[in-house]
Structure formats: C-alpha cells, structure tokens
C-alpha positions in Angstrom: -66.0 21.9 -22.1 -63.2 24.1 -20.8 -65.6 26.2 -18.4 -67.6 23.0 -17.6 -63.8 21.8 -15.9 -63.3 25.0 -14.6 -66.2 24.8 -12.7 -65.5 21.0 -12.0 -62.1 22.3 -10.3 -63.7 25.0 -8.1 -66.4 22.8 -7.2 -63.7 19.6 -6.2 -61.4 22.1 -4.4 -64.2 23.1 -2.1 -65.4 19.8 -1.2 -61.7 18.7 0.0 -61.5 22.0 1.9 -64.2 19.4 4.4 -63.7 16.2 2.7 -60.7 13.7 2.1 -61.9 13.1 -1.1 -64.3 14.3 -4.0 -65.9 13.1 -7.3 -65.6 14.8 -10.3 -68.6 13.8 -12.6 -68.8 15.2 -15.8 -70.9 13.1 -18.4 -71.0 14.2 -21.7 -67.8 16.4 -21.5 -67.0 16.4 -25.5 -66.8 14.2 -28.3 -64.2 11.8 -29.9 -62.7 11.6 -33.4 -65.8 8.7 -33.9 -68.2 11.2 -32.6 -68.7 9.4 -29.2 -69.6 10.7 -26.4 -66.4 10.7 -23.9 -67.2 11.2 -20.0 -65.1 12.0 -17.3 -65.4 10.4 -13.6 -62.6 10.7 -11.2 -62.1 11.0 -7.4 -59.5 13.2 -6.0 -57.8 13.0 -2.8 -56.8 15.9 -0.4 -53.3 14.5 -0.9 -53.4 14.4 -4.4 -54.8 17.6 -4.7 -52.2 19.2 -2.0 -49.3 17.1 -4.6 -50.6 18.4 -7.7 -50.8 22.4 -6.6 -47.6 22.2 -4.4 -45.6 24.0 -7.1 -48.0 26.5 -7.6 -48.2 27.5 -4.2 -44.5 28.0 -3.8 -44.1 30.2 -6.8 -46.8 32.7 -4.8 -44.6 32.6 -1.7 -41.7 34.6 -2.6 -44.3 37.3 -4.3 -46.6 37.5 -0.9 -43.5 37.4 1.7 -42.6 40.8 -0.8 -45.9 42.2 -0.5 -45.9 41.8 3.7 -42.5 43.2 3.6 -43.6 46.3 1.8 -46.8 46.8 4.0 -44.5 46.7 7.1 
C-alpha cells in the first residue's frame, strides 16, 4: 500500500506540473479492521499541493543557498 501511494504522489505531482488539479485513484488500497475493502479517491489542487510542501521547500533553501556559496 505504501509504494502503491508513493507512486500515487509522483504520478499527482507530475500532472499539476501542467494541470491545476489531479485525481488520485487508488481502489483497493488496503483493508479495514472488518476486512473491507477501503479505497482512496481524492483530487488535489496546485494550490494545495504548493500549501502542503511549502515547509519542505524552505527547509532545502538554507542547505542549497550553502551549496551555491561553496561552488562560487
């Protein structure tokens, strides 16, 4: 299930790279306490996308702005 996101992930942040939004389909994704089936669907906005990685970007901005400072 955790690759199967993974790949989900990859696959969603490509399509906003030329899209404002993208599904994210994944039936079957693992099973409840019951032993049903649980499935998820979701569509994900550019924006949201852009919200939910902001703090990741920063935290790689103070490591590459050290790394073009060292290569002159």
């Amino acid at each position: 299930a955790l690759q199967r996101l993974k790949e989900a992930a990859e696959r969603c942040k490509c399509d906003l790279s030329s899209a404002l939004s993208a599904e994210v389909n994944l039936p079957f994704l693992c099973m409840d306490a019951g032993g049903a089936p649980l499935h998820l669907q979701a569509t994900v906005t550019r924006a949201e996308f852009e919200r939910l990685t902001r703090g990741l970007v920063r935290r790689t901005l103070g490591p590459v702005r050290q790394c073009l400072r060292d290569a002159r």
